[in-house]
DRENMARLO-510298 format. One record per residue (C-alpha): residue in one letter; x, y, z. Coordinates in pm, 1 decimal, always signed. Layout:
REM DRENMARLO-510298
{residuo=A; c1=X; c2=Y; c3=Z};
...
END
This chain:
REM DRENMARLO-510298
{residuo=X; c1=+4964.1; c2=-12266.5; c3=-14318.0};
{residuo=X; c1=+5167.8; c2=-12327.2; c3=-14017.1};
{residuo=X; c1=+5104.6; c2=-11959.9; c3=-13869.2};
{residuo=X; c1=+4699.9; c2=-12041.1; c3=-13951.5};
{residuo=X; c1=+4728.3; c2=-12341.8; c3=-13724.2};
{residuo=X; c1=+4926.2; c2=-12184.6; c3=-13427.3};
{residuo=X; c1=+4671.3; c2=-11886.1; c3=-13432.2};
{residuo=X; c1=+4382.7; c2=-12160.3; c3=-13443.1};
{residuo=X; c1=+4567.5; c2=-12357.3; c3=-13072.3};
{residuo=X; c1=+4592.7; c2=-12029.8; c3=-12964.8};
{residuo=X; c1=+4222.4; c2=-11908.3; c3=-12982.1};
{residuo=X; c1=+4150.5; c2=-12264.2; c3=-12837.0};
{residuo=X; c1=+4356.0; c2=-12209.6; c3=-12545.7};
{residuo=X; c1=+4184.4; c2=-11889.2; c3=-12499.8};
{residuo=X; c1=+3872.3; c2=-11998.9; c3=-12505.3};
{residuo=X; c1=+3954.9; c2=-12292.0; c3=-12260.6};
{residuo=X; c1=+4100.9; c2=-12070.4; c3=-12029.1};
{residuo=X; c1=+3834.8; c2=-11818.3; c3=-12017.0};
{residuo=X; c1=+3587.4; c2=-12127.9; c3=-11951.3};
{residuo=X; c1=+3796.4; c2=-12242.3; c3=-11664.0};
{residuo=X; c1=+3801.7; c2=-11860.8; c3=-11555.5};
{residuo=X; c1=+3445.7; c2=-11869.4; c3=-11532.7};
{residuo=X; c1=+3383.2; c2=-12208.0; c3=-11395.1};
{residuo=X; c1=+3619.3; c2=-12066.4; c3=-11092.8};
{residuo=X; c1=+3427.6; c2=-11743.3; c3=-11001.0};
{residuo=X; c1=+3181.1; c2=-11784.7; c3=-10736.7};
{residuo=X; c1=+2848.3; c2=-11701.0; c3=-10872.1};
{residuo=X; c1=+2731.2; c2=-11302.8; c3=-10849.7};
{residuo=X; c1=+2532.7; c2=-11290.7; c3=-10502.6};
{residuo=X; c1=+2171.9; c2=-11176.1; c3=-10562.7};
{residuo=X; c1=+2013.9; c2=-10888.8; c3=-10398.7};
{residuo=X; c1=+1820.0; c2=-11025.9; c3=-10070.0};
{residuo=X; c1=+1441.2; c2=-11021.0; c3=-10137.9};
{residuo=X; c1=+1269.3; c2=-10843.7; c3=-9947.1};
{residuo=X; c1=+1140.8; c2=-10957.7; c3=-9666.0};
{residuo=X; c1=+895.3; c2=-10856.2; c3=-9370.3};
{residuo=X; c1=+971.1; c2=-10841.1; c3=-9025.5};
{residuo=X; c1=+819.0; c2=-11133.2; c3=-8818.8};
{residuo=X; c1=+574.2; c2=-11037.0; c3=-8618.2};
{residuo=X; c1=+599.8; c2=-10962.4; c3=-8280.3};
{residuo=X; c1=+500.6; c2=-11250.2; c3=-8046.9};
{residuo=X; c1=+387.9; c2=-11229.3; c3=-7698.4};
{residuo=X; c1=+599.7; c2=-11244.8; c3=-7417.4};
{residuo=X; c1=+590.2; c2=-11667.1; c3=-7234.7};
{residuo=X; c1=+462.0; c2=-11460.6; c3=-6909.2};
{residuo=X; c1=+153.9; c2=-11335.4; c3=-7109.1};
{residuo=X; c1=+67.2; c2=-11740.5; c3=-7187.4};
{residuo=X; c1=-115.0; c2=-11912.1; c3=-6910.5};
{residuo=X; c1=+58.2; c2=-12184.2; c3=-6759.1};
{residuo=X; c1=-91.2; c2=-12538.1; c3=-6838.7};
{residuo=X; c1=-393.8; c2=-12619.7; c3=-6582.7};
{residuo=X; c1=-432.5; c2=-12262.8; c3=-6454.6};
{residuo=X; c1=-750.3; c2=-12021.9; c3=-6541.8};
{residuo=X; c1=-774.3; c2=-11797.0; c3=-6849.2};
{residuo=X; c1=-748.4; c2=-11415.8; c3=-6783.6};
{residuo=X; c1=-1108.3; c2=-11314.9; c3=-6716.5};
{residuo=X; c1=-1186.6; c2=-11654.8; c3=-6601.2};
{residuo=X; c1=-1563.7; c2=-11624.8; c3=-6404.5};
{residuo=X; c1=-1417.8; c2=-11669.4; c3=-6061.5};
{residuo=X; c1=-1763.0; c2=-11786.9; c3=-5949.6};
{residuo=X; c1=-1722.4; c2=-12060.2; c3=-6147.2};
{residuo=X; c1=-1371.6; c2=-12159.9; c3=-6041.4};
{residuo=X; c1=-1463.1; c2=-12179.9; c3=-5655.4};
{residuo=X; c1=-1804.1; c2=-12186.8; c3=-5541.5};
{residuo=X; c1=-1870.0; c2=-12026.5; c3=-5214.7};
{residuo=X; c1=-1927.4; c2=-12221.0; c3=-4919.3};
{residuo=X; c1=-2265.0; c2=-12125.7; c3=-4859.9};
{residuo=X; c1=-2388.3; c2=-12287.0; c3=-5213.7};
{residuo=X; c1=-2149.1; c2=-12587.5; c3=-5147.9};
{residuo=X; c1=-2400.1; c2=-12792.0; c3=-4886.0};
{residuo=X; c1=-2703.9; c2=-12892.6; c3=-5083.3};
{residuo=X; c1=-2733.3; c2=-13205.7; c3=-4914.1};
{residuo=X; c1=-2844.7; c2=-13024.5; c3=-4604.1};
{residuo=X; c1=-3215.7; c2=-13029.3; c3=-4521.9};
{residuo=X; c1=-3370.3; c2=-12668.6; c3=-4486.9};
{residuo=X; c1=-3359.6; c2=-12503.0; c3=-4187.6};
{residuo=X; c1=-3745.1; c2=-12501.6; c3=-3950.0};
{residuo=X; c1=-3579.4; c2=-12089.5; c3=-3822.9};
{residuo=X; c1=-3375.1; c2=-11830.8; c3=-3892.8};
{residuo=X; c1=-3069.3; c2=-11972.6; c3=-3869.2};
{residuo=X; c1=-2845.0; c2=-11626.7; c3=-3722.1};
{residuo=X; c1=-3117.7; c2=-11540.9; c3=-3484.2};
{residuo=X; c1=-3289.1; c2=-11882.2; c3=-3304.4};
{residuo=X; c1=-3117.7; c2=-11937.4; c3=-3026.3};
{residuo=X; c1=-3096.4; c2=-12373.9; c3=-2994.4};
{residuo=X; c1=-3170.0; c2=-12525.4; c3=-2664.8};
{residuo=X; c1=-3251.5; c2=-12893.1; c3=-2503.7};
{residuo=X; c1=-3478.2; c2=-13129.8; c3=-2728.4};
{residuo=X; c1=-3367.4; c2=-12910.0; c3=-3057.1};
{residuo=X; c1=-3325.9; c2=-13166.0; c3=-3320.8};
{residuo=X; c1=-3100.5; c2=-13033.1; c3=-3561.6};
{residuo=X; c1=-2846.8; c2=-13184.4; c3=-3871.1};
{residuo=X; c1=-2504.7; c2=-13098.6; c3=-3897.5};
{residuo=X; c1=-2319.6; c2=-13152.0; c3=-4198.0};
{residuo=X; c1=-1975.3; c2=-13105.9; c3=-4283.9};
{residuo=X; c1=-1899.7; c2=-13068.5; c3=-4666.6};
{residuo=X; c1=-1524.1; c2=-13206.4; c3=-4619.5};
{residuo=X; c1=-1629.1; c2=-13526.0; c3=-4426.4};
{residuo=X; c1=-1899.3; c2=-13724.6; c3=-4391.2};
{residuo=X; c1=-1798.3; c2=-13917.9; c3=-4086.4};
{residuo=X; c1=-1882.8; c2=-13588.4; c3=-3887.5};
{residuo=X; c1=-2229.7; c2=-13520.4; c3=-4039.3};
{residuo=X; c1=-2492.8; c2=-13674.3; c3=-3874.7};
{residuo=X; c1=-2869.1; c2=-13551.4; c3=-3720.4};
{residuo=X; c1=-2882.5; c2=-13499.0; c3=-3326.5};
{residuo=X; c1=-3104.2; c2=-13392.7; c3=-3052.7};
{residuo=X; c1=-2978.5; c2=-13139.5; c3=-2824.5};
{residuo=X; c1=-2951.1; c2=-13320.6; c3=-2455.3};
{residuo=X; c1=-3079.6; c2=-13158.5; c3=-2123.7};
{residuo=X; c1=-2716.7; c2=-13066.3; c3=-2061.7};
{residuo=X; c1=-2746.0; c2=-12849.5; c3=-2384.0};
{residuo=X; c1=-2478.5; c2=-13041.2; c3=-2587.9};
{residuo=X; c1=-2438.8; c2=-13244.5; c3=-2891.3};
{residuo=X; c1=-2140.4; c2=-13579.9; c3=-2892.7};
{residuo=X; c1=-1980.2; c2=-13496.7; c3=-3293.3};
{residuo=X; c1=-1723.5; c2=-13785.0; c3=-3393.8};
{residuo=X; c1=-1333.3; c2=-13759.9; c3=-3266.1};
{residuo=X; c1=-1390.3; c2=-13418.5; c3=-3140.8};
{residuo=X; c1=-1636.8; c2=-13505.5; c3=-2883.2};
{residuo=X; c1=-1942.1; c2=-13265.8; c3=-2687.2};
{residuo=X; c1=-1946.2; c2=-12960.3; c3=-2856.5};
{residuo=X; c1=-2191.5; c2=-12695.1; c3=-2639.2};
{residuo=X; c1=-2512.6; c2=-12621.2; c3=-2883.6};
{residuo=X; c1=-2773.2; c2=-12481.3; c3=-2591.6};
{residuo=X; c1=-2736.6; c2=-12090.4; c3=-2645.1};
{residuo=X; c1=-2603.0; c2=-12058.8; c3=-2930.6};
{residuo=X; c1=-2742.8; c2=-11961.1; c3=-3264.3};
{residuo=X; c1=-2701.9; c2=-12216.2; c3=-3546.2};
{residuo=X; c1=-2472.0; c2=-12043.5; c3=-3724.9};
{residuo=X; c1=-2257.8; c2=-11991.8; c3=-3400.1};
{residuo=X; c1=-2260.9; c2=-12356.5; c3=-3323.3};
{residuo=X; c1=-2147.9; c2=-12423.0; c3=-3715.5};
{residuo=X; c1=-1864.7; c2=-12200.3; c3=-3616.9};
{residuo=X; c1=-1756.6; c2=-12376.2; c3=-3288.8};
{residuo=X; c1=-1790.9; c2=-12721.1; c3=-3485.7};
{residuo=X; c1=-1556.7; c2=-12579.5; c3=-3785.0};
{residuo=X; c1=-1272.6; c2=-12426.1; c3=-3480.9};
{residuo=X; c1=-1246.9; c2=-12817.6; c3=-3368.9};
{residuo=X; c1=-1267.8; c2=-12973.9; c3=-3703.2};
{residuo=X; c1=-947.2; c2=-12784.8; c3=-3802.0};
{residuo=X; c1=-759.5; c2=-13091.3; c3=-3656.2};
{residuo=X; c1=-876.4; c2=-13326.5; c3=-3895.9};
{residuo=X; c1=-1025.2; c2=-13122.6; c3=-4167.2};
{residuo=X; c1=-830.7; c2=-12855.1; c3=-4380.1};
{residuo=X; c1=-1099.7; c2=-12518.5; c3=-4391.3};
{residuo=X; c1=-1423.9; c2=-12710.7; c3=-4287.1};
{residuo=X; c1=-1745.4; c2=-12579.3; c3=-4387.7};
{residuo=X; c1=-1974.9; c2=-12674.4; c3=-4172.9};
{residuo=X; c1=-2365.0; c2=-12578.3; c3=-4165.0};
{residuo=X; c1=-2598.5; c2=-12647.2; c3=-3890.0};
{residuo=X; c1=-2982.2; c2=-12691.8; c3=-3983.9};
{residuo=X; c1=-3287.3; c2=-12690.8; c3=-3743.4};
{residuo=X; c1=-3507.9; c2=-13004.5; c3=-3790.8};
{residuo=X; c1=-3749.6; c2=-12914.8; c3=-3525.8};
{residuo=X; c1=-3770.5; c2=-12719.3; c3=-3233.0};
{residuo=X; c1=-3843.1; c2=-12859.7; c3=-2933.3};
{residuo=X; c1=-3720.3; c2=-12617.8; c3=-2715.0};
{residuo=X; c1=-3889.8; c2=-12300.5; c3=-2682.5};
{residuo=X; c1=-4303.5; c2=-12366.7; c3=-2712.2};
{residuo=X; c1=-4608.0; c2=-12243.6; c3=-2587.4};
{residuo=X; c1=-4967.1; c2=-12385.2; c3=-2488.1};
{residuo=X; c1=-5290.6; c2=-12253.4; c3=-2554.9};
{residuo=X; c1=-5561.8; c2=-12406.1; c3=-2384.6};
{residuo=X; c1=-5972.6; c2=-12372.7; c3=-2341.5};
{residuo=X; c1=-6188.9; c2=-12228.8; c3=-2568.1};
{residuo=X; c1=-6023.7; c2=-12205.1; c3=-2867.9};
{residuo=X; c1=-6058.9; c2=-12425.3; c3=-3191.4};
{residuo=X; c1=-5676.7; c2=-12562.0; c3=-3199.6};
{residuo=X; c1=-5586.3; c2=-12604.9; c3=-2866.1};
{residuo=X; c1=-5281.2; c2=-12777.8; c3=-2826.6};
{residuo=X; c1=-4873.2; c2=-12703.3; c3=-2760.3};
{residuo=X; c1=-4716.5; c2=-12474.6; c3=-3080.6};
{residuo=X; c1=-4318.1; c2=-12392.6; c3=-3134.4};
{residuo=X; c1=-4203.0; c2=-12063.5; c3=-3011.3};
{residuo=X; c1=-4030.7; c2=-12037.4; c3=-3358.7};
{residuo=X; c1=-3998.3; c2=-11685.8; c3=-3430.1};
{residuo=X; c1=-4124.1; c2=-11352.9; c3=-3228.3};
{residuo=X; c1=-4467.3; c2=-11423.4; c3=-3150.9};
{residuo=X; c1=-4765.6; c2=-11245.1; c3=-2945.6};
{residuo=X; c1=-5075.9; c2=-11330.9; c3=-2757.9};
{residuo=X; c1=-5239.5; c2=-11170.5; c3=-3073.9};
{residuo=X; c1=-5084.7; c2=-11398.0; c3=-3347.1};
{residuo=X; c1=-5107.3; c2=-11751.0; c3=-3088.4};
{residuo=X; c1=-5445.5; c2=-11697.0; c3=-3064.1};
{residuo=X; c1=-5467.7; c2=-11656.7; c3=-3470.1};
{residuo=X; c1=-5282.7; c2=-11966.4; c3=-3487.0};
{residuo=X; c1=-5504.4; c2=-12143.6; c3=-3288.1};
{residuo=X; c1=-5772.1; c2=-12145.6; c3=-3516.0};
{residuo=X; c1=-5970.1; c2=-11858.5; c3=-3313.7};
{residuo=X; c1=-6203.2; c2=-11888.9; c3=-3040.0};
{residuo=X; c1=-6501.3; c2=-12117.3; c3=-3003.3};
{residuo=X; c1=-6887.0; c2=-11978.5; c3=-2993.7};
{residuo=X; c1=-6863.8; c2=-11900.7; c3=-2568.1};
{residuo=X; c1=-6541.8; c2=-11807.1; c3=-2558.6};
{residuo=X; c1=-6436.1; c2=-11513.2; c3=-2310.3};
{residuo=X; c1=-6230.1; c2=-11303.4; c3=-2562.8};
{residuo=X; c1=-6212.3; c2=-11010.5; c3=-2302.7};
{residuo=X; c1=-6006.1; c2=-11143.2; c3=-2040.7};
{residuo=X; c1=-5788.2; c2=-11389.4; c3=-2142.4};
{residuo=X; c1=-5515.6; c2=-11544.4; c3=-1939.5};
{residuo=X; c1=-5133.1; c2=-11560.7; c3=-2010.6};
{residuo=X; c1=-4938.3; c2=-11789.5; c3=-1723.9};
{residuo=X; c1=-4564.0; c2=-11753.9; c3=-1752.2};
{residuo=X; c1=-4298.6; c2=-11992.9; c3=-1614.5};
{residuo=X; c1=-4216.3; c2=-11826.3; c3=-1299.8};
{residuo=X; c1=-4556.2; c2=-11813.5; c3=-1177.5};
{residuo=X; c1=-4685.9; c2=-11421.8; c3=-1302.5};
{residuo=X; c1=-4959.3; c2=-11356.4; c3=-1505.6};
{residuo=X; c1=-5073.3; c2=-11133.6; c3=-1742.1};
{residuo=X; c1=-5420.6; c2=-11056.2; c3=-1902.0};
{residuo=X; c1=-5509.0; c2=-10991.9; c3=-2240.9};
{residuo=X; c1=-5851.4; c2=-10852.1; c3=-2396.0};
{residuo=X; c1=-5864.6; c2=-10983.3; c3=-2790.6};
{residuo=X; c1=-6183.6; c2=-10728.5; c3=-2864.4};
{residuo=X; c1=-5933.6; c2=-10458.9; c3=-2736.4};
{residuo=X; c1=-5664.4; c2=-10502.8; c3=-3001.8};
{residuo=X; c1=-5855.9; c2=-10555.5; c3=-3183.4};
{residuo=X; c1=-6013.2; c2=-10267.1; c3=-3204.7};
{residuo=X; c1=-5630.6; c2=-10051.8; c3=-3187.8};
{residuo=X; c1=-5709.9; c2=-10002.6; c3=-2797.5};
{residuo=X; c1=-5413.4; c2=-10057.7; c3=-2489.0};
{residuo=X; c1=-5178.3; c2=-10240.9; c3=-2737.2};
{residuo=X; c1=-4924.3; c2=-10256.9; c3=-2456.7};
{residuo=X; c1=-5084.6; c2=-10562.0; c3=-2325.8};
{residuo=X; c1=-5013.3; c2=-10759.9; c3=-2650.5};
{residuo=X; c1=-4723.1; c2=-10874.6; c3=-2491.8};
{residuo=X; c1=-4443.6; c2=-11091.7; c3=-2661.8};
{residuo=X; c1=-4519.5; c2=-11487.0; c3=-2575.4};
{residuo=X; c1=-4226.9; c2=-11644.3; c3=-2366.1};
{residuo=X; c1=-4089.8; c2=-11973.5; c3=-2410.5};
{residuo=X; c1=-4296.8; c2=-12211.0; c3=-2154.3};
{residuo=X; c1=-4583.8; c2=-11988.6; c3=-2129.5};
{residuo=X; c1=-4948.6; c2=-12123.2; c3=-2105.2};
{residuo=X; c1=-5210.2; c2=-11932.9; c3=-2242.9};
{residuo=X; c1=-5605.7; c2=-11984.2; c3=-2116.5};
{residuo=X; c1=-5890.1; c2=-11879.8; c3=-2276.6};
{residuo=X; c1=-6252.7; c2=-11956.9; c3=-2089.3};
END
């Protein structure tokens, strides 16, 4: 009886101790799962900063070119790289960047134009877009990159007369490249008792030249269809 009860504290003690044994030892690690690699992200310089352009933004888009920039300015009466401007020209000039230098002027008999804090800028012998140019060099002072454009309002300058027997008689704008042909077309053509056969072209400095319309008309002596100069006076009887 007494060995029965030492055997039975014994296997309690055992049992206790193999409890505690097992309480004690850290738990069996698991295998890792397996597990995919991240994925690769891209590198910060691929990211576009914050407020810059896309890649493949439309660089039209992002700066407009100066030439679409002025749509406030009224068209232009000529050709604006090829007219040359002289005294009486009325023309507009208009600077994108500042409005206190746009304004409309008349080109004075000293063949100049007064713009705001830069002063007389030459305009008489220039071509528009040559003036534009000159305007933008003095600008610089007060204007970062000024885009200027000049615009012919009328020309005033450079005309002709026609006088007599013709239906329009009258002065007309030396505008682009014209000849005695084409003045007389744009005045209207020639009354019933005209003299189309020897028709008189009076230039400035006191020569003359003659001109027969049935002629060229007719594909003959084509020489004489002579370019019109500024100030000439053309007379048909």
């Amino acid at each position: 009886m007494r060995n029965a009860l030492i055997i039975s504290v014994a296997a309690v003690f055992v049992v206790a101790g193999a409890a505690a044994q097992q309480q004690a030892a850290p738990p069996a690690q698991q295998a890792p799962a397996e597990t995919k690699a991240p994925e690769a992200q891209p590198p910060e310089a691929a990211k576009p900063a914050q407020g810059t352009q896309p890649t493949g933004a439309d660089p039209v888009k992002m700066a407009a070119p100066h030439q679409t920039r002025n749509k406030n300015v009224p068209p232009s009466a000529v050709d604006n790289s090829g007219y040359i401007l002289g005294p009486e020209d009325q023309i507009a000039v208009f600077v994108f960047q500042g409005p206190e230098f746009s304004s409309q002027h008349m080109i004075r008999p000293d063949g100049k134009i007064t713009i705001n804090l830069i002063g007389d800028v030459q305009a008489a012998g220039l071509s528009p877009e040559a003036l534009a140019n000159a305007i933008s060099e003095k600008l610089k002072t007060y204007v970062n990159d000024p885009d200027v454009t000049v615009s012919v309002l009328a020309v005033k300058s450079k005309k002709y007369s026609i006088n007599g027997e013709v239906n329009k008689p009258g002065e007309y704008p030396l505008v682009v490249p014209t000849r005695v042909f084409q003045a007389l077309v744009n005045a209207g053509g020639f009354r019933d008792f005209a003299n189309q056969k020897k028709i008189t072209i009076i230039h400035e400095d006191g020569t003359r030249n003659f001109f027969n319309y049935k002629e060229v008309l007719n594909g003959k002596k084509l020489e004489q269809n002579i370019l019109v100069r500024p100030g000439d006076i053309i007379v048909v009887k």
